[in-house]
C-alpha positions as CSV (number, residue, x, y, z in Angstrom):
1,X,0.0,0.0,0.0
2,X,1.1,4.1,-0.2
3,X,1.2,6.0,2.8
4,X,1.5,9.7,2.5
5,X,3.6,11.1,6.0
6,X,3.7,15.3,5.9
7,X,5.6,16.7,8.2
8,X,6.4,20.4,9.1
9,X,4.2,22.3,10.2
10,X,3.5,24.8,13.1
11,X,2.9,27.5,14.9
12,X,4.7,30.9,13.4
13,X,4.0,34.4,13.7
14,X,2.8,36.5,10.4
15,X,5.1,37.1,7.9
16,X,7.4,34.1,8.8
17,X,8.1,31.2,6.4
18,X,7.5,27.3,6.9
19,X,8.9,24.3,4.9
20,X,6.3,21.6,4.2
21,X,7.5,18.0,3.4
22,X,5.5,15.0,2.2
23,X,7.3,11.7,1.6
24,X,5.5,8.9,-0.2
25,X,6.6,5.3,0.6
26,X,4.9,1.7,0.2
27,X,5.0,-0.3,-3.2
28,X,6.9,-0.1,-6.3
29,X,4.6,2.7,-7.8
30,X,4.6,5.5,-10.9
31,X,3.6,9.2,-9.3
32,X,2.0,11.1,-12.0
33,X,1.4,14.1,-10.0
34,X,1.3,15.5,-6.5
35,X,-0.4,18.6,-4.3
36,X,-0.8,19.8,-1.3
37,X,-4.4,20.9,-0.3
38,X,-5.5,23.0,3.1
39,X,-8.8,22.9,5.0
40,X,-9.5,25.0,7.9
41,X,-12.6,24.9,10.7
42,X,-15.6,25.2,9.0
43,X,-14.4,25.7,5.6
44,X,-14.3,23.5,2.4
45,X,-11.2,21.9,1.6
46,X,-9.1,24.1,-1.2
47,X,-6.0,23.6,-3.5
48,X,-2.9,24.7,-2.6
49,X,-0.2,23.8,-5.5
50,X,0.4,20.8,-7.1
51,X,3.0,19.7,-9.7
52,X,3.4,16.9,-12.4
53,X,5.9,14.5,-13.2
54,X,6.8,16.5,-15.7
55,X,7.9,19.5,-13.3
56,X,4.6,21.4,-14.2
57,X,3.4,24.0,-11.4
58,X,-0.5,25.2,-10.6
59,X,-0.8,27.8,-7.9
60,X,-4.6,28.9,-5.9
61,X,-4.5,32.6,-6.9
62,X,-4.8,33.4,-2.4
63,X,-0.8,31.6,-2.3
64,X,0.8,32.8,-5.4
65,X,3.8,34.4,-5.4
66,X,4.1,33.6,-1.6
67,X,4.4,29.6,-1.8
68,X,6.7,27.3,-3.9
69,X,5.9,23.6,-4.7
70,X,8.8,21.4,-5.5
71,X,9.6,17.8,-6.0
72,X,12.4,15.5,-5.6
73,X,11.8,12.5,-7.5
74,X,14.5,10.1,-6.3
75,X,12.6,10.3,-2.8
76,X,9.3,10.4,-3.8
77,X,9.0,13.6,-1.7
78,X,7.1,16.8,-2.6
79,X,7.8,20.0,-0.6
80,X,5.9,23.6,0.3
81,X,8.1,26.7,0.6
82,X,5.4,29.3,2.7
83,X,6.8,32.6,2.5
84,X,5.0,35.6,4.0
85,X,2.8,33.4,5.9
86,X,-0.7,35.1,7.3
87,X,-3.1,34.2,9.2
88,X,-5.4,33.2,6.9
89,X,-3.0,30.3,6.0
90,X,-4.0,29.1,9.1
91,X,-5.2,25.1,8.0
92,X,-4.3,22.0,8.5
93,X,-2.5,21.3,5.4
94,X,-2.7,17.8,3.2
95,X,-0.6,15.9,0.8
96,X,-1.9,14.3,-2.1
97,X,-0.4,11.9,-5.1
98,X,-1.5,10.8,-8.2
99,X,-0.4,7.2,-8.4
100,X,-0.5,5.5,-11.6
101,X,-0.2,1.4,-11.5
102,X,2.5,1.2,-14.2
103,X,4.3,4.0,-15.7
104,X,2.3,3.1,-18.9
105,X,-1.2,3.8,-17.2
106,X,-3.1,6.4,-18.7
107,X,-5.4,6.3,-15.0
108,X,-4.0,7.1,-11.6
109,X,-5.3,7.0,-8.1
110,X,-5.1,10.2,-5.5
111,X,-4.0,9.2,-2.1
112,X,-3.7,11.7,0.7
113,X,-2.2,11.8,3.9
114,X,-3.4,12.4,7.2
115,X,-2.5,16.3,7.5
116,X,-0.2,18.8,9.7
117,X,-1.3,21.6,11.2
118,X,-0.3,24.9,10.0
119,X,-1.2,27.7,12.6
120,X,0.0,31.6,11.7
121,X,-0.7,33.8,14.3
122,X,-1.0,38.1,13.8
């Protein structure tokens, strides 16, 4: 099976940055893609960024030119550079990957993982 494990969040003050890190692990697998969403109290769950295999970048128009999605394919990890953090950010922030059974798949499966909080206080 995949599992999904993000790590770095916290509690920083406005303006300060934090580094987001997901690592995929489990089976032999093909990532097509992967994202990081955010869902605070009471609100819907939202995009963030995600990137393709093929180093491709989509930004939510509320995070661009403040956040940075990267991706280092020889450890299956995808990261999320927060710059200028407000408290608005303030989510709990998930991971997702587009997991395709064979690198010849045209279909892929989204997996998340279980979430860290990100908390940006004025």
């Amino acid at each position: 099976q995949v599992q999904l494990v993000e790590s770095g969040g916290g509690l920083v003050q406005a303006g300060r940055s934090l580094r987001l890190s997901c690592a995929a692990s489990g089976r032999l697998f093909s990532i097509k893609a992967m994202g990081w969403s955010r869902q605070a109290p009471g609100k819907q769950r939202e995009l963030v960024a995600s990137i393709t295999s093929g180093g491709s970048t989509n930004y939510a128009d509320s995070v661009k030119g403040r956040f940075t999605i990267s991706r280092d394919t020889a450890k299956n990890t995808v990261y999320l550079q927060m710059n200028s953090l407000k408290p608005e950010d303030t989510a709990v922030y998930y991971c997702n990957a587009d997991i395709a059974p064979s690198i010849l798949a045209v279909t892929s499966q989204r997996y998340w993982g279980q979430g860290t909080q990100v908390t940006v206080s004025s």
